[in-house]
N, CA, C and O atoms as a Tripos MOL2 file, in Angstrom:
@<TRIPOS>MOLECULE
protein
  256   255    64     0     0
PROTEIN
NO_CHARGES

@<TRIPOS>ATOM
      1 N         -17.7920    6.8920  -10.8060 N.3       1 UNK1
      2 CA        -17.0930    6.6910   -9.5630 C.3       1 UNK1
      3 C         -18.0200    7.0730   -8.4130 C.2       1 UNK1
      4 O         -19.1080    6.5020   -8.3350 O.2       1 UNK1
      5 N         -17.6980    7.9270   -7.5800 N.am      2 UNK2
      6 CA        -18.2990    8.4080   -6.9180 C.3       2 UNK2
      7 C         -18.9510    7.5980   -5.6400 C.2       2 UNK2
      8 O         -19.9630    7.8300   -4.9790 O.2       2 UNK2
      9 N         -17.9590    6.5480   -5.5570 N.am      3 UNK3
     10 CA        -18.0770    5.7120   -4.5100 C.3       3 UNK3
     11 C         -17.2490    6.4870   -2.9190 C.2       3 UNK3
     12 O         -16.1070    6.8910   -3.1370 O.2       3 UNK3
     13 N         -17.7310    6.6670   -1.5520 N.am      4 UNK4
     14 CA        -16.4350    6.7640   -0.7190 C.3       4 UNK4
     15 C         -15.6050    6.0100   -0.2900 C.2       4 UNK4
     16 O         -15.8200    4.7980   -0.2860 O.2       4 UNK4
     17 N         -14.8230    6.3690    0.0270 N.am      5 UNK5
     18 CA        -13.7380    5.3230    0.6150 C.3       5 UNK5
     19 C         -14.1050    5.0480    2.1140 C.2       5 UNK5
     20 O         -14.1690    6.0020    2.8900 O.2       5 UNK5
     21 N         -14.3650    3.6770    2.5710 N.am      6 UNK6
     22 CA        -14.3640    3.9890    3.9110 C.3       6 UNK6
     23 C         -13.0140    3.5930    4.8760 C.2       6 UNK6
     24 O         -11.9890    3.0230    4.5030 O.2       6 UNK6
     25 N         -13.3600    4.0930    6.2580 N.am      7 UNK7
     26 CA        -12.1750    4.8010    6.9250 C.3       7 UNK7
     27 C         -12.3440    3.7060    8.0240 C.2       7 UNK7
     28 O         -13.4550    3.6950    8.5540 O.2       7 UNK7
     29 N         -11.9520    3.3060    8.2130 N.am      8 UNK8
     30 CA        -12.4650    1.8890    9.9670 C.3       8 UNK8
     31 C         -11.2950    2.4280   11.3920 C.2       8 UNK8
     32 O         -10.4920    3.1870   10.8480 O.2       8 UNK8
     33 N         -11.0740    2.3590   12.3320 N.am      9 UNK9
     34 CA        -10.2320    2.6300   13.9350 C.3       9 UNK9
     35 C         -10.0410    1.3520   14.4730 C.2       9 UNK9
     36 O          -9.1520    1.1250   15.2930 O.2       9 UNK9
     37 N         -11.0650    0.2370   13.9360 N.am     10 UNK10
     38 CA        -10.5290   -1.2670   14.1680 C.3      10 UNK10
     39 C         -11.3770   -2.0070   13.4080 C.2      10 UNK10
     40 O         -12.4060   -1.7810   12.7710 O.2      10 UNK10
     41 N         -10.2540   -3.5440   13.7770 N.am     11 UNK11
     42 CA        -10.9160   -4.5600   12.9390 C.3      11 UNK11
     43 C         -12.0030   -5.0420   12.7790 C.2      11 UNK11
     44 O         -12.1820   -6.0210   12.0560 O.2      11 UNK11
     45 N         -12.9010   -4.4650   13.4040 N.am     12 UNK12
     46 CA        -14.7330   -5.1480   13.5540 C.3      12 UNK12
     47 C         -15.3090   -4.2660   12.6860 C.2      12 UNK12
     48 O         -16.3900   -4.5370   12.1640 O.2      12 UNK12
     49 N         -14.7860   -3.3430   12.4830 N.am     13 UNK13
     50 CA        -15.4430   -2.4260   10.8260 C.3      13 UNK13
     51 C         -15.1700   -3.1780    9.8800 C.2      13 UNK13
     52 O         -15.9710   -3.0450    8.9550 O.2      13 UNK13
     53 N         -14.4130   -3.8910    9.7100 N.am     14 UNK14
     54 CA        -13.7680   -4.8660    8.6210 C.3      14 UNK14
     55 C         -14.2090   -6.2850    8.4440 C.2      14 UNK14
     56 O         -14.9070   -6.7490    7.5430 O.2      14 UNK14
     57 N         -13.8380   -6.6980    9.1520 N.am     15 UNK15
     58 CA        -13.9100   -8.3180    9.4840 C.3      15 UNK15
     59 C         -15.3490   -9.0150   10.4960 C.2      15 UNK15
     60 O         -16.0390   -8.5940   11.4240 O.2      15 UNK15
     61 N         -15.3080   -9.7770   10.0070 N.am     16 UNK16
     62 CA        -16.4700  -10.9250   10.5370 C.3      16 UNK16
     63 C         -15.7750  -11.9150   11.2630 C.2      16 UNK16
     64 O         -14.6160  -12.0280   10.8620 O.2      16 UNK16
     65 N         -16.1910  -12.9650   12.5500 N.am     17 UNK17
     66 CA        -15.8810  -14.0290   12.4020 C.3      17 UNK17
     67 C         -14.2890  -13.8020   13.4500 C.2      17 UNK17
     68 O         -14.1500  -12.8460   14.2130 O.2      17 UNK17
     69 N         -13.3630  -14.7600   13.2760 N.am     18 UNK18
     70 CA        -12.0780  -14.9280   13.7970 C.3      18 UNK18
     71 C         -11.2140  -13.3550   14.1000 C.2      18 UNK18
     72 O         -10.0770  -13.2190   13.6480 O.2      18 UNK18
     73 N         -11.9930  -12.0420   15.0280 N.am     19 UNK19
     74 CA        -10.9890  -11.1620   14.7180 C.3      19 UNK19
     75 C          -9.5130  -11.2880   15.5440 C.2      19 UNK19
     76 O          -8.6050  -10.4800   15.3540 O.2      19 UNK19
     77 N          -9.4140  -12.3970   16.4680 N.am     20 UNK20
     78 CA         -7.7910  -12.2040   16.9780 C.3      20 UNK20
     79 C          -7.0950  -13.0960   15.5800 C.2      20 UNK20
     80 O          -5.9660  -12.6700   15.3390 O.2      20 UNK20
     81 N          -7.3980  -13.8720   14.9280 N.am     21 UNK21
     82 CA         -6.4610  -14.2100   13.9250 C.3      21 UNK21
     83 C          -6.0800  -13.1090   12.7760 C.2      21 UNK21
     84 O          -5.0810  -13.0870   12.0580 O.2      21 UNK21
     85 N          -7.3390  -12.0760   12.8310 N.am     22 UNK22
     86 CA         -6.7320  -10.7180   11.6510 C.3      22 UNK22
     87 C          -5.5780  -10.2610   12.3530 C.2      22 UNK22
     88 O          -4.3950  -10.1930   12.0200 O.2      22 UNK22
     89 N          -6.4160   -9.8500   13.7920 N.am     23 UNK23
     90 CA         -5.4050   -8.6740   15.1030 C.3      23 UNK23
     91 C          -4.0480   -9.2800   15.1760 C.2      23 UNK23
     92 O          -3.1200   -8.6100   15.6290 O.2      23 UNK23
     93 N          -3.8630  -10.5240   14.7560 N.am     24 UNK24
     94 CA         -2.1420  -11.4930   14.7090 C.3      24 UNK24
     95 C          -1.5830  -10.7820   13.7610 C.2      24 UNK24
     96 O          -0.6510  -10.0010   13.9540 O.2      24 UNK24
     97 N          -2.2170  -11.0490   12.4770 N.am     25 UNK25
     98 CA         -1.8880  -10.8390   11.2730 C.3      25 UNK25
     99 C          -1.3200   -9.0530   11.1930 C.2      25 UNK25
    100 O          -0.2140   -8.6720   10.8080 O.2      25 UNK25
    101 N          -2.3750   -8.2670   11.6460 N.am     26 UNK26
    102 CA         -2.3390   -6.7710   11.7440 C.3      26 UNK26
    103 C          -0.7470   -6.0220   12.5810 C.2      26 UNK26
    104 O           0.1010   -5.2070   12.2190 O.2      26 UNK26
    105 N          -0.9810   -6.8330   13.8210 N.am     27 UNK27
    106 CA          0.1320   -7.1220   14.8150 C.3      27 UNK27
    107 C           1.4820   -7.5280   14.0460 C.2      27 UNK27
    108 O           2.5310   -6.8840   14.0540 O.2      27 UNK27
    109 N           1.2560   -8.6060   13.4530 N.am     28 UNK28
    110 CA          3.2350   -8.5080   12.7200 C.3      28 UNK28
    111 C           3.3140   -7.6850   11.5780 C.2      28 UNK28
    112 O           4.4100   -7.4520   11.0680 O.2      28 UNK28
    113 N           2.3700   -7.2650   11.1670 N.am     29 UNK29
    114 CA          2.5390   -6.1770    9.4690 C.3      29 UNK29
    115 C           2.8360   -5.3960   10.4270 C.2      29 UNK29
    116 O           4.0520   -5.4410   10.6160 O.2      29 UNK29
    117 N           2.2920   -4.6640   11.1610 N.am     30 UNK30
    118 CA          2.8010   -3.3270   12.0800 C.3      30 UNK30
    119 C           4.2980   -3.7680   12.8740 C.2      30 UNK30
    120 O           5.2630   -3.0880   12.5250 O.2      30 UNK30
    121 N           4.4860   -4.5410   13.6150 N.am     31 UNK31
    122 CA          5.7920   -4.6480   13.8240 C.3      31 UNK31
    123 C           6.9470   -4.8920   12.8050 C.2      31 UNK31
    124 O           8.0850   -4.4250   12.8490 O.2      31 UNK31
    125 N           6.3360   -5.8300   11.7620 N.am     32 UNK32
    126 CA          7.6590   -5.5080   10.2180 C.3      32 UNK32
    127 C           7.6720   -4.3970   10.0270 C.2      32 UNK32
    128 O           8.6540   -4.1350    9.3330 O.2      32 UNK32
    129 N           6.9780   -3.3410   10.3140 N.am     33 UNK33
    130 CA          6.7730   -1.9510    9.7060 C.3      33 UNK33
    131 C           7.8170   -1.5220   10.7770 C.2      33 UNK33
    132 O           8.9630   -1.5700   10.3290 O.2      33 UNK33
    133 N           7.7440   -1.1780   11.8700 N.am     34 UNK34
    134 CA          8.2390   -0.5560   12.7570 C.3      34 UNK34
    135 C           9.9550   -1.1290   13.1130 C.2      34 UNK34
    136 O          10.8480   -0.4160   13.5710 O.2      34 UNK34
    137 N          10.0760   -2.7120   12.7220 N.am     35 UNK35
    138 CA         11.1740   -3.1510   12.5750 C.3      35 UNK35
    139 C          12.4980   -2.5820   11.0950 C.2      35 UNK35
    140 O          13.7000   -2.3200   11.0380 O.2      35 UNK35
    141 N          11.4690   -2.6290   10.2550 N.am     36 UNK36
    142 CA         12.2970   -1.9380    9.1960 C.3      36 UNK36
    143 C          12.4940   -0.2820    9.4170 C.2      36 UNK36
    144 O          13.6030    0.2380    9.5360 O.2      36 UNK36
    145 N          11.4230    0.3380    9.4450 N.am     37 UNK37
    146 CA         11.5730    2.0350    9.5730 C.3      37 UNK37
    147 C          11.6200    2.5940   10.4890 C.2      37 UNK37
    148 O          11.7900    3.8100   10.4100 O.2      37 UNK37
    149 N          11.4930    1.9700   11.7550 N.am     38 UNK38
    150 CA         11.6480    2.7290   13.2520 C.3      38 UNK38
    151 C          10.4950    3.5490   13.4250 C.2      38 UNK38
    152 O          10.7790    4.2070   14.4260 O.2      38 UNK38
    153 N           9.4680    3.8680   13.0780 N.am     39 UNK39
    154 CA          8.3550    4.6410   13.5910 C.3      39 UNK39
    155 C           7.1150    3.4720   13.1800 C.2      39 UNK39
    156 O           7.0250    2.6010   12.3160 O.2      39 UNK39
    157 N           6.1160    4.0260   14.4330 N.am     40 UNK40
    158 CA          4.9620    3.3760   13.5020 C.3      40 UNK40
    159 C           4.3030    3.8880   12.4360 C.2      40 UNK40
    160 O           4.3690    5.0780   12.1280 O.2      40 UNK40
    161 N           3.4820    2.8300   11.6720 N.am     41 UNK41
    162 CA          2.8810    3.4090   10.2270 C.3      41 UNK41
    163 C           2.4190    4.5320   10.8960 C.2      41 UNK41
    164 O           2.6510    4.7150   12.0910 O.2      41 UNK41
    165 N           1.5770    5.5410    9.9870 N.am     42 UNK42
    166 CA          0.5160    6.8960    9.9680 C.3      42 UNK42
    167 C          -0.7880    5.6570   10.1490 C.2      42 UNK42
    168 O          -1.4130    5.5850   11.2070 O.2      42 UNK42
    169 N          -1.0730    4.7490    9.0040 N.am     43 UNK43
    170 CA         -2.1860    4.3960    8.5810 C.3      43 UNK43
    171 C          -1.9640    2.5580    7.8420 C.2      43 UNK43
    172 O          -1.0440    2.1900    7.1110 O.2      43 UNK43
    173 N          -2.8290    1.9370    8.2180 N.am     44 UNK44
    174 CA         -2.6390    0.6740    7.2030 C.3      44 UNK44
    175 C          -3.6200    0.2870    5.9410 C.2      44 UNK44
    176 O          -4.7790   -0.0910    6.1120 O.2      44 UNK44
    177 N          -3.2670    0.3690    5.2030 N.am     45 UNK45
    178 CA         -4.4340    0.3330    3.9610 C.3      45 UNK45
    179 C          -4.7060   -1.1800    3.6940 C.2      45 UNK45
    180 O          -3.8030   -1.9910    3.9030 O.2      45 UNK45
    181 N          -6.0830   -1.6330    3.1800 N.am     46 UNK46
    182 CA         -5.6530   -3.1190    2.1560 C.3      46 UNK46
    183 C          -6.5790   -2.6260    0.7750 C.2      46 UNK46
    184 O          -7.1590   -1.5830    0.4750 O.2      46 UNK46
    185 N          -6.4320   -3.6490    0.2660 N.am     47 UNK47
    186 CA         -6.7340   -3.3650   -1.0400 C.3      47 UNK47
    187 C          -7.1470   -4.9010   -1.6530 C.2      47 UNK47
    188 O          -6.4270   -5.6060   -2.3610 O.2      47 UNK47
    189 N          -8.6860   -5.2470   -1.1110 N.am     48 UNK48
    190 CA         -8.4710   -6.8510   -1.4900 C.3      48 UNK48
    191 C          -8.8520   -6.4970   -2.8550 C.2      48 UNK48
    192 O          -9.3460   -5.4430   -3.2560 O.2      48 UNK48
    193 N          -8.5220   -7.6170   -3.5400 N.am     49 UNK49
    194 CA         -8.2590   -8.2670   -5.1180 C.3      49 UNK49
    195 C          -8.5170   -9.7600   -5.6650 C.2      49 UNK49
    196 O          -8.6170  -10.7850   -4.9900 O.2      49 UNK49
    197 N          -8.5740   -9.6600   -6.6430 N.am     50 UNK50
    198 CA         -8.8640  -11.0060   -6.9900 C.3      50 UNK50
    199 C          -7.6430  -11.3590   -8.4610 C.2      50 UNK50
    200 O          -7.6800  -10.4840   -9.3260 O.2      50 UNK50
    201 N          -7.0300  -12.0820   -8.6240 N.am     51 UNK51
    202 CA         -6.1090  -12.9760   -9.7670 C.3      51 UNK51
    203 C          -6.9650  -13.7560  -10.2040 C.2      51 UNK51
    204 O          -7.5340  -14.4780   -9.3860 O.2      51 UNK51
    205 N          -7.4060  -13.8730  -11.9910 N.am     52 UNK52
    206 CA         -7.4510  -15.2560  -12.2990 C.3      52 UNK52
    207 C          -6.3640  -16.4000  -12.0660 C.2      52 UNK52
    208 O          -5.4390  -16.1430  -11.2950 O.2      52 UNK52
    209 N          -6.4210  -17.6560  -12.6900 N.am     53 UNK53
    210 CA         -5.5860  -18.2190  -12.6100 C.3      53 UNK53
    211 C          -4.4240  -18.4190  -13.9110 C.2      53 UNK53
    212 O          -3.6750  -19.3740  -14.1180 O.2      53 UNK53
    213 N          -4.5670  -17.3010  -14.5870 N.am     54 UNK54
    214 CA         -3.5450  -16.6930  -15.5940 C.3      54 UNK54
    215 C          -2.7980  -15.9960  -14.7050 C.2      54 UNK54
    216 O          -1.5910  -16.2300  -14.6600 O.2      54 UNK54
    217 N          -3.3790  -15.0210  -13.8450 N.am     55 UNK55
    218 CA         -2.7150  -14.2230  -13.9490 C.3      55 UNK55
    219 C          -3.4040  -12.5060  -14.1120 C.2      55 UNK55
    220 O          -2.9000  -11.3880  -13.9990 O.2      55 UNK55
    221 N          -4.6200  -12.9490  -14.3900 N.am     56 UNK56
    222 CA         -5.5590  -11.2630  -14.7890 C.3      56 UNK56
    223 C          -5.8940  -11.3020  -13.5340 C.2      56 UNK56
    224 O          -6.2300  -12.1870  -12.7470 O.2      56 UNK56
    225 N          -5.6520   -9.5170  -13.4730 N.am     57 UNK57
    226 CA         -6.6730   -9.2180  -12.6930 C.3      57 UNK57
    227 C          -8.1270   -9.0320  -13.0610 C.2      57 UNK57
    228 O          -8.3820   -8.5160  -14.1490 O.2      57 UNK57
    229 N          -9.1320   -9.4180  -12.2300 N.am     58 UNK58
    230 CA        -10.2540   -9.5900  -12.5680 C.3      58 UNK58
    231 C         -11.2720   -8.3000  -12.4120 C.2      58 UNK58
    232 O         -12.1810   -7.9160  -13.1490 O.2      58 UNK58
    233 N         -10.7220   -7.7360  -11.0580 N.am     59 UNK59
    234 CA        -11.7460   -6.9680  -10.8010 C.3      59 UNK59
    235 C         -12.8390   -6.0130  -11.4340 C.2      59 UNK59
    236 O         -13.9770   -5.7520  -11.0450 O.2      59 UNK59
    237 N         -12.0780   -5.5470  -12.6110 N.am     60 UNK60
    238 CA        -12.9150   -4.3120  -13.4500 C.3      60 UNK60
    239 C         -13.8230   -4.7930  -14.2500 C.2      60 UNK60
    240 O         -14.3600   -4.0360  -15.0580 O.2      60 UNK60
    241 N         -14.1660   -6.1300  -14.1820 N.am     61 UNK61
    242 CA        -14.7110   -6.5630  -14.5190 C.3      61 UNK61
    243 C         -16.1580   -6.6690  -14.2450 C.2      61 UNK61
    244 O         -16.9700   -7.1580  -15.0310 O.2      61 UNK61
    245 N         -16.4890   -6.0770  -12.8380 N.am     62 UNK62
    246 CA        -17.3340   -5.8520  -12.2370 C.3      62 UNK62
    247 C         -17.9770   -7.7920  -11.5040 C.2      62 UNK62
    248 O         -19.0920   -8.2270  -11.2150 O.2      62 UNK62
    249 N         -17.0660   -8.1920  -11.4880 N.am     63 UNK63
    250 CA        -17.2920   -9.5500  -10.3970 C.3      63 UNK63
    251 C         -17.8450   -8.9990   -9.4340 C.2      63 UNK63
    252 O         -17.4620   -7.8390   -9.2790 O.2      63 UNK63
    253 N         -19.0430   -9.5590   -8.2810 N.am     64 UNK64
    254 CA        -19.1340   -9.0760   -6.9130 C.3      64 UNK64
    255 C         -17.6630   -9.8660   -6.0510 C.2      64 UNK64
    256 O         -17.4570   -9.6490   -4.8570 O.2      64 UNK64
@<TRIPOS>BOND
     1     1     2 1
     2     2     3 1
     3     3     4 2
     4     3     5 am
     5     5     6 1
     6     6     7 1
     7     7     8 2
     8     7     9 am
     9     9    10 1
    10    10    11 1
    11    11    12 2
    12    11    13 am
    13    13    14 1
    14    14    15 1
    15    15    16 2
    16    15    17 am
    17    17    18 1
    18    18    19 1
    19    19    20 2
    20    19    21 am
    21    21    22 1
    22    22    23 1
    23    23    24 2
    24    23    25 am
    25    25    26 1
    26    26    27 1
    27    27    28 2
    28    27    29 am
    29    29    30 1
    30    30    31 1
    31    31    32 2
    32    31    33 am
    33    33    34 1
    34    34    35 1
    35    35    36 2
    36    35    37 am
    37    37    38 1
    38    38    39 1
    39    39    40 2
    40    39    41 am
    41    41    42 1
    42    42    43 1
    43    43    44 2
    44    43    45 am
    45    45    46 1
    46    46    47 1
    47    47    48 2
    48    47    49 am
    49    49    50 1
    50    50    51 1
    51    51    52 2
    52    51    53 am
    53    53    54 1
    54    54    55 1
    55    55    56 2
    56    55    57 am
    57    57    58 1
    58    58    59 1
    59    59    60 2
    60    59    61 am
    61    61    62 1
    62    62    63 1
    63    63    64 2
    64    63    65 am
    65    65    66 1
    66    66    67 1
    67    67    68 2
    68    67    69 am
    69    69    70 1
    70    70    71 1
    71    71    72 2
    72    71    73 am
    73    73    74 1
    74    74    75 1
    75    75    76 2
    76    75    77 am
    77    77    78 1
    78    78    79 1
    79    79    80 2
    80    79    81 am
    81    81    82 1
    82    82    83 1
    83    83    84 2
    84    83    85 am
    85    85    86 1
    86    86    87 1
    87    87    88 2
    88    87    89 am
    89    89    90 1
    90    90    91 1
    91    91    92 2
    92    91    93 am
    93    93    94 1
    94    94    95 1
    95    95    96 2
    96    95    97 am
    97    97    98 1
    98    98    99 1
    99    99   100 2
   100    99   101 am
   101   101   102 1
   102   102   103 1
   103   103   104 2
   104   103   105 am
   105   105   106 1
   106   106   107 1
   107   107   108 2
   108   107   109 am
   109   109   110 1
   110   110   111 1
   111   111   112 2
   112   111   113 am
   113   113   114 1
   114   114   115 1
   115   115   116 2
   116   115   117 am
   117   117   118 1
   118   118   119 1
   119   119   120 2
   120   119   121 am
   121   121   122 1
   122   122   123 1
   123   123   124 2
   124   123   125 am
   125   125   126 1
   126   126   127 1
   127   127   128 2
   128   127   129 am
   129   129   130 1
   130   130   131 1
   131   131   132 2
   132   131   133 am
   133   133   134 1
   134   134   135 1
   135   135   136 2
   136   135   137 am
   137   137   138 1
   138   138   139 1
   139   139   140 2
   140   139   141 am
   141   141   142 1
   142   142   143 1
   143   143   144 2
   144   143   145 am
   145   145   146 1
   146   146   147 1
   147   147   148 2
   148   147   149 am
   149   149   150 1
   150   150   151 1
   151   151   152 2
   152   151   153 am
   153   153   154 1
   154   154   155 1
   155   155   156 2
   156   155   157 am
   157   157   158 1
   158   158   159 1
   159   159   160 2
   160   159   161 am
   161   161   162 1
   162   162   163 1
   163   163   164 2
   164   163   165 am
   165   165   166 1
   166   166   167 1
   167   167   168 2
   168   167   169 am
   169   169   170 1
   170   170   171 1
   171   171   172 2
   172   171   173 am
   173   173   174 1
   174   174   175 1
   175   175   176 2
   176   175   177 am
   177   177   178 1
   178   178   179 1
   179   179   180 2
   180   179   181 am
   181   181   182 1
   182   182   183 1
   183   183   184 2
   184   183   185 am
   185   185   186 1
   186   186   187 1
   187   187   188 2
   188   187   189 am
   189   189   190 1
   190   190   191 1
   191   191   192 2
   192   191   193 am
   193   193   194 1
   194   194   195 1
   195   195   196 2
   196   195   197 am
   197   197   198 1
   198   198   199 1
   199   199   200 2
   200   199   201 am
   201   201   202 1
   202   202   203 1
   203   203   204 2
   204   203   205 am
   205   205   206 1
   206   206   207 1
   207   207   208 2
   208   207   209 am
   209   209   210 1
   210   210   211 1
   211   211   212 2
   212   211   213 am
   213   213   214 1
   214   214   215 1
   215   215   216 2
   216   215   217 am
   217   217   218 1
   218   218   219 1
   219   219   220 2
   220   219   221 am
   221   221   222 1
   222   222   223 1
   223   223   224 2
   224   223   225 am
   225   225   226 1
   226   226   227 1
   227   227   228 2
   228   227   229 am
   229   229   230 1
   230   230   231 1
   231   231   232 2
   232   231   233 am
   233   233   234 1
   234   234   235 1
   235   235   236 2
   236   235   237 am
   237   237   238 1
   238   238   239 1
   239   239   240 2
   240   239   241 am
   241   241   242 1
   242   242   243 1
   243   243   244 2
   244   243   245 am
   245   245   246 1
   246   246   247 1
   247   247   248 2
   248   247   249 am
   249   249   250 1
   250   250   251 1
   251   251   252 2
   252   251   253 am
   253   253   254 1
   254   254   255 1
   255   255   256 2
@<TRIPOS>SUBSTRUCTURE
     1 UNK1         2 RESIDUE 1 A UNK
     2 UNK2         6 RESIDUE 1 A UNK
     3 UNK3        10 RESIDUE 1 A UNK
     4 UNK4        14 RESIDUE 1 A UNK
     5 UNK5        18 RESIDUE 1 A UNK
     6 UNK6        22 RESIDUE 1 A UNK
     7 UNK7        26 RESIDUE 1 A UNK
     8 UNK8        30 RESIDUE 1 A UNK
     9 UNK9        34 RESIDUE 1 A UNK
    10 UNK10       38 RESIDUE 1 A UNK
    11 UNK11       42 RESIDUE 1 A UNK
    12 UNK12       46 RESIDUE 1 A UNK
    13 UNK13       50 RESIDUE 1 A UNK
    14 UNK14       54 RESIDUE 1 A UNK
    15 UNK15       58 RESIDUE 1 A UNK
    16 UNK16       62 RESIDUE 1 A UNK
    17 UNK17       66 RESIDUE 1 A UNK
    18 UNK18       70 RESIDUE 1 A UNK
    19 UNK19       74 RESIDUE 1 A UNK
    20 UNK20       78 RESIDUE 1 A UNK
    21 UNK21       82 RESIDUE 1 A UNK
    22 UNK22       86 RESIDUE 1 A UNK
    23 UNK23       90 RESIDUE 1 A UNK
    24 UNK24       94 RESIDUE 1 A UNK
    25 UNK25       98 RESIDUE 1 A UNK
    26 UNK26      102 RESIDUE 1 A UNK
    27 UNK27      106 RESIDUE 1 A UNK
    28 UNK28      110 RESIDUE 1 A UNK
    29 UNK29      114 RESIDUE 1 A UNK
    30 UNK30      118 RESIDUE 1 A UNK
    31 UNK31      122 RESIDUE 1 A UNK
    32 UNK32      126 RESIDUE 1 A UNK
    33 UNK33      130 RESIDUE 1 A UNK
    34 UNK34      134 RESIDUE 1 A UNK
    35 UNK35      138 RESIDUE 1 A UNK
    36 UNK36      142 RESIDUE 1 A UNK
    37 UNK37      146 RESIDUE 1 A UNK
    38 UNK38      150 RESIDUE 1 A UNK
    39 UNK39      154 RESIDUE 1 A UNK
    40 UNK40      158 RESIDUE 1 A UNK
    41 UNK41      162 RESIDUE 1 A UNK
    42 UNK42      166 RESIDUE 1 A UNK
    43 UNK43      170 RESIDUE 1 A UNK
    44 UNK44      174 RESIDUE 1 A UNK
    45 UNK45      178 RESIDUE 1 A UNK
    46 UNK46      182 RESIDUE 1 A UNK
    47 UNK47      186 RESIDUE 1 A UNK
    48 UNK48      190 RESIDUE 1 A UNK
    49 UNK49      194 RESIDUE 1 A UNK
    50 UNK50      198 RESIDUE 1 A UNK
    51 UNK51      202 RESIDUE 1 A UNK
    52 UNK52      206 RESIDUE 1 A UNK
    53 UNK53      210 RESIDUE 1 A UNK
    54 UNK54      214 RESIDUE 1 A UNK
    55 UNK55      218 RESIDUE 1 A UNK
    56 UNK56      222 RESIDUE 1 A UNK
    57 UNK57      226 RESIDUE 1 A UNK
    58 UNK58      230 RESIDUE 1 A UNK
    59 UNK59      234 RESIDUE 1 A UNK
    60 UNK60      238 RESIDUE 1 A UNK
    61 UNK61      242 RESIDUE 1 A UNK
    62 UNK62      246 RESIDUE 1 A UNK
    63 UNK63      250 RESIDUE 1 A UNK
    64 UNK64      254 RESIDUE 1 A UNK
């Protein structure tokens, strides 16, 4: 293991390319959030992934 996790304050730590179409995207996950529970999140996590087309997840597989 012994990988860190990294920590980003905005979307240009993240993303390349189109960032007001993430900042849309970011923008209604945070308002569904705040619409269902009344506070805003603490924090937003992602967790990209990959599915074969079974159905496996692939990742541990060590795919780049």
């Amino acid at each position: 293991m012994g990988h860190s996790i990294p920590i980003v304050s905005a979307l240009d730590g993240v993303y390349t390319g189109n960032l007001l179409l993430h900042g849309a995207r970011y923008q209604a996950l945070t308002e569904a959030f705040i619409e269902t529970y009344g506070v805003m999140p603490d924090f937003i996590a992602r967790a990209p992934g990959r599915v074969n087309i079974i159905g496996e997840h692939i990742d541990y597989c060590g795919f780049p």
